[in-house]
NUFI-429404 format. One line per field, with one value per residue (C-alpha): residue number from 0; y, z, x. Coordinates in steps of 0.1 Angstrom, whole numbers, always signed. Layout:
N
k = (NUM/...)
Y = (Y/...)
Z = (Z/...)
X = (X/...)
% end
This chain:
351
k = (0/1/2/3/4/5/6/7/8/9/10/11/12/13/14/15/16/17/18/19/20/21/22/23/24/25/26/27/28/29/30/31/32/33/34/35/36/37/38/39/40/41/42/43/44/45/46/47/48/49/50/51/52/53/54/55/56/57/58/59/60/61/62/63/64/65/66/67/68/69/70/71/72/73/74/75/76/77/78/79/80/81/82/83/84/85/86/87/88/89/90/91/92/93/94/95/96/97/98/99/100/101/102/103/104/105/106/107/108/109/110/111/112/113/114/115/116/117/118/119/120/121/122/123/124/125/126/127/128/129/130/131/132/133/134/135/136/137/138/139/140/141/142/143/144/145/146/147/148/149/150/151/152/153/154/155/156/157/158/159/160/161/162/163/164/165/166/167/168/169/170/171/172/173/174/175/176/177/178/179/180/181/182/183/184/185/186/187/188/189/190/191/192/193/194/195/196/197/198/199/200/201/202/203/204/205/206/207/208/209/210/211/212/213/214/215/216/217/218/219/220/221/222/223/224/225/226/227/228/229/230/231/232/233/234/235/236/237/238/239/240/241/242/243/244/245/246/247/248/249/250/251/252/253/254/255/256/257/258/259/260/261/262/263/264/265/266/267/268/269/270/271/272/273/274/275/276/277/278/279/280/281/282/283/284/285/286/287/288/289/290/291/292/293/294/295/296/297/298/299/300/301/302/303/304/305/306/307/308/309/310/311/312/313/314/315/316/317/318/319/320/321/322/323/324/325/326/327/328/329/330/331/332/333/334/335/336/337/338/339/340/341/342/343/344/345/346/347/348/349/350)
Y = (-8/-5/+17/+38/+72/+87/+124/+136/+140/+156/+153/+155/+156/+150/+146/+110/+105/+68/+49/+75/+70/+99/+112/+135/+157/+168/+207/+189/+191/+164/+152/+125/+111/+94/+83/+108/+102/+69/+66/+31/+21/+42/+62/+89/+97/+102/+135/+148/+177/+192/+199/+222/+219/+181/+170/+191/+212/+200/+219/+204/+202/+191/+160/+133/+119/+123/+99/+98/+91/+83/+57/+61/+48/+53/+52/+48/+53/+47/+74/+65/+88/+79/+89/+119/+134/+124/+114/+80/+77/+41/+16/+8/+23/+4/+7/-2/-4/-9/-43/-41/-7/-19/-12/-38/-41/-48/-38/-31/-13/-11/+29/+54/+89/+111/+145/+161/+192/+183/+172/+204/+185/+152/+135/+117/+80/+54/+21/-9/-40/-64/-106/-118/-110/-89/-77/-66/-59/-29/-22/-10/+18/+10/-1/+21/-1/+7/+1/+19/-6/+0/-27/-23/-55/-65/-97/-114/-111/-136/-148/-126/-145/-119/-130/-162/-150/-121/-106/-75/-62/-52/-22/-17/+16/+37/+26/+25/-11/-39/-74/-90/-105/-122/-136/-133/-149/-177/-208/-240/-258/-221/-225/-192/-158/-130/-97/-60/-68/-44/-44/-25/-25/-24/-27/-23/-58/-67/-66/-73/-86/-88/-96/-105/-141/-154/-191/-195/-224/-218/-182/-168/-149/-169/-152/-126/-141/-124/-134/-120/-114/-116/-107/-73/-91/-117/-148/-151/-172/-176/-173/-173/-166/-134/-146/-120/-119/-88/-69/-43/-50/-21/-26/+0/-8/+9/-6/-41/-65/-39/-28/-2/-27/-9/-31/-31/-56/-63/-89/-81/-45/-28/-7/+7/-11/-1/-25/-29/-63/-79/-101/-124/-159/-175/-155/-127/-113/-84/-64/-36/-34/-9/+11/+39/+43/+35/+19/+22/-4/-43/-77/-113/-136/-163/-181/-168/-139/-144/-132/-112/-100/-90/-67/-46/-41/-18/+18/+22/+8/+15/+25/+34/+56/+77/+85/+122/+122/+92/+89/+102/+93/+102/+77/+77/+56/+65/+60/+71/+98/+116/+103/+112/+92/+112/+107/+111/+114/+104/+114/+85/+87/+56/+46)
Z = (-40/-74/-81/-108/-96/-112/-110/-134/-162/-184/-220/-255/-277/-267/-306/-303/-309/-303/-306/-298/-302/-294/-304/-289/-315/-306/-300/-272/-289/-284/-312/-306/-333/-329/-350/-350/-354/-345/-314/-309/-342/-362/-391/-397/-404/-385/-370/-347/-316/-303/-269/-262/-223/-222/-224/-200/-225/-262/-291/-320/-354/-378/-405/-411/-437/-441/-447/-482/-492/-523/-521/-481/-472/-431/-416/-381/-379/-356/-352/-348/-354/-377/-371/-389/-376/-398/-383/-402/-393/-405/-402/-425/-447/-447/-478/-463/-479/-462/-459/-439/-427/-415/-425/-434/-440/-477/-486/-463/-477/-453/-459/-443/-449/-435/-419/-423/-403/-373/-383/-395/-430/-444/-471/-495/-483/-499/-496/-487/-508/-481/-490/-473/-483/-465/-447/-417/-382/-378/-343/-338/-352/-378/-357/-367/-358/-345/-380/-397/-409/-407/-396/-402/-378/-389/-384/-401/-400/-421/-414/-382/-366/-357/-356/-369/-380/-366/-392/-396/-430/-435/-457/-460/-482/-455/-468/-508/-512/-490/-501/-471/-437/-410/-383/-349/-338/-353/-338/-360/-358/-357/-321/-310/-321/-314/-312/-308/-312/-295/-306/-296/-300/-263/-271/-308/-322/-295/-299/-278/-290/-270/-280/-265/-273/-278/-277/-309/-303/-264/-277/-248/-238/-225/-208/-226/-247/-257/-274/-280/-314/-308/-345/-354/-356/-382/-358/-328/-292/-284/-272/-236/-212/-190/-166/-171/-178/-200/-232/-255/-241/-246/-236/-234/-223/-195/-200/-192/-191/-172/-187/-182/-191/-203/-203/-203/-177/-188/-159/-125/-116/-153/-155/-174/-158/-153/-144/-138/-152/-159/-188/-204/-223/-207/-175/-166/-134/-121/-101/-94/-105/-98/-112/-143/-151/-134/-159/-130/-142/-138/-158/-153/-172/-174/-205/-207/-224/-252/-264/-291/-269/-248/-274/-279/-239/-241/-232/-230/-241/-264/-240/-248/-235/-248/-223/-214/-194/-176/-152/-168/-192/-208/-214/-235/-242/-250/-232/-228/-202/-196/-229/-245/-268/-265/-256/-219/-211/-177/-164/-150/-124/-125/-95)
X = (-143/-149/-182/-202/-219/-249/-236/-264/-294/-313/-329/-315/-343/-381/-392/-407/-372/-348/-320/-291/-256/-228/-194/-168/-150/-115/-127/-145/-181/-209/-229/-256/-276/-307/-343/-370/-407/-425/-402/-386/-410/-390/-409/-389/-354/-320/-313/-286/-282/-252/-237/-209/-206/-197/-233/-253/-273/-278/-293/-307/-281/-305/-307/-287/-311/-347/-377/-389/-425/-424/-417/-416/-380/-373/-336/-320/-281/-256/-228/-189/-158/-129/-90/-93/-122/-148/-181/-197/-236/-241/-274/-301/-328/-358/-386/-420/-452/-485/-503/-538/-533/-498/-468/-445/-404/-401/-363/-334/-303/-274/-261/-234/-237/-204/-197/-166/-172/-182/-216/-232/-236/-240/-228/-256/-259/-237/-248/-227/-226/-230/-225/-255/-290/-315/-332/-308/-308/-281/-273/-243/-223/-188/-162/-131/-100/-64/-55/-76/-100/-141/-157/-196/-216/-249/-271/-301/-332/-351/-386/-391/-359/-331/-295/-291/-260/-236/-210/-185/-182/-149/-136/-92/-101/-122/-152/-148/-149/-160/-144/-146/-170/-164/-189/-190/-217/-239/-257/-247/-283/-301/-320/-309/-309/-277/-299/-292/-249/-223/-187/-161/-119/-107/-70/-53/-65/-85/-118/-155/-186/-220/-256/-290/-299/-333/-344/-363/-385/-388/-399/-378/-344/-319/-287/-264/-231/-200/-166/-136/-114/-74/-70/-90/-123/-109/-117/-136/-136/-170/-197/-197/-223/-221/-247/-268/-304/-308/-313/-288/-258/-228/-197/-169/-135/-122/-80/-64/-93/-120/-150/-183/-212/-247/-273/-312/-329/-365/-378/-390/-380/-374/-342/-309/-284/-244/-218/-179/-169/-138/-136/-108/-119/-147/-145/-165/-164/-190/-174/-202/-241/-259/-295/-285/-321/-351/-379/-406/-421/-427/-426/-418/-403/-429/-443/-476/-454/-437/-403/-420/-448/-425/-405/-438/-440/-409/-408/-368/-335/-303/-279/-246/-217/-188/-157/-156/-123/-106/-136/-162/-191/-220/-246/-274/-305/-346/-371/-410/-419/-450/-465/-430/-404/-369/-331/-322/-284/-269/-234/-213/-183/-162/-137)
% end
């Protein structure tokens, strides 16, 4: 029977820290970046640590790129790794201001800063022309193709609605120039919202999108939707329902049509979950399910708590996963402990 085993744990960073993606080098070396300082709030800037032993003990690296103060600018980025070794941290640099003792988004640039040795250094960020106006919601890290094409996903996020529209920005020249977008996901009479979008190439050409869906006027979350791209992200079949009630959905393709499937499940028992799926077209099959992370807490899905409400109720999330042999993985996600924001990893066995 197909299965996932929870062979281990531990911490990468306890620095009120969030949002960590990871990378394996070819010299075998980890790197996992992540947000420091507000903890899922974000209010600092993207950092990174280092593991040398597949994982089990990390030390910190240092910056990707600070905060600024004046004027304050905060970042989160997502790290992916190109052909050639270098490592692109990509997401968005927000410029806030306060408003009643708040503070409140008032620019979002979309930026990638690069490593080229290993990341011990960074790069200054560049930022990406993108064709659709701000501000964003950048979830995901640049999707480096078969072909060699980056493929930066974003979505909208006007007037407090995420992900009215889904698109990959698309650069031929490694990131010089980006002339063209496509979209992945979009509602055509804007009653749902495609939040917190995965997308991964599982097969040169072949790609996967995933995304958390909220029912705008309902105020709600309605079941995760995915599509697939025959064409290198160009086109899209979709969106079809997984059938699962969750949050933060990672894929990460395992060959043929299988997949590892991260997700967060946010009503009745809270947890990280991990899945085997297979997935072609409109089918999607579950083939294991079991508990990756337990959230030890409780809520229900009822409508005396909204959507939104419910977003500020969160104390983990983000998971995501990076093959360390044919078997095995290492996942990552934050989460609160002990009064604690930091980035826990968790060793998977896959048969």
């Amino acid at each position: 029977m197909p299965s996932i085993e929870v062979v281990d744990s531990g911490h990468v960073d306890r620095s009120d820290s969030a949002f960590p993606t990871a990378v394996r080098l070819d010299n075998g070396d980890l790197v996992c970046g992540y947000s420091m300082g507000g903890g899922a709030h974000v209010s600092g800037g993207t950092h990174c640590s280092r593991s040398t032993d597949d994982g089990h003990t990390w030390s910190y690296q240092g910056a990707i790129l600070e905060a600024t103060t004046e004027p304050l600018f905060t970042n989160h980025l997502r790290l992916s790794l190109t052909g050639n070794g270098t490592i692109l941290a990509y997401g968005q640099r927000d410029h806030k201001q306060e408003s009643d003792g708040k503070l409140v988004r008032r620019e979002c640039e979309p930026v990638v800063c690069r490593s080229t040795d290993g990341g011990r250094s960074w790069s200054a960020p560049q930022l990406i022309p993108f064709q659709m106006p701000g501000p964003y919601e950048i979830s995901d890290s640049i999707v480096v193709t078969d072909d060699g094409r980056w493929l930066a996903p974003a979505g909208t996020f006007h007037n407090g609605r995420y992900g009215e529209r889904v698109v990959l920005h698309e650069s031929a020249d490694q990131g010089a120039t980006w002339t063209t977008m496509h979209t992945v996901f979009e509602d055509a009479e804007a009653k749902v919202g495609y939040l917190e979008q995965k997308v991964t190439e599982y097969q040169p050409g072949r790609l996967l999108a995933t995304a958390w869906i909220q029912d705008y006027e309902a105020d709600t979350d309605l079941k995760n939707r995915y599509s697939f791209s025959d064409d290198g992200g160009r086109t899209w079949d979709g969106p079809h329902s997984t059938g699962i009630q969750g949050q933060t959905m990672t894929p990460i393709g395992l060959g043929d049509d299988r997949f590892l499937v991260l997700y967060n499940r946010r009503f009745g028992e809270q947890s990280v979950q991990m899945c085997l799926v297979r997935a072609a077209g409109a089918t999607w099959e579950t083939e294991f399910e079991g508990t990756m992370y337990d959230g030890r807490s409780q809520l229900e899905l009822t409508a005396a708590v909204s959507s939104q409400e419910q977003i500020g109720l969160i104390r983990f999330g983000y998971p995501t996963a990076v093959r360390l042999d044919g078997e095995t993985f290492l996942a990552t996600h934050w989460c609160e402990e002990e009064g604690k924001c930091g980035i826990r990893w968790t060793r998977l066995r896959v048969s």
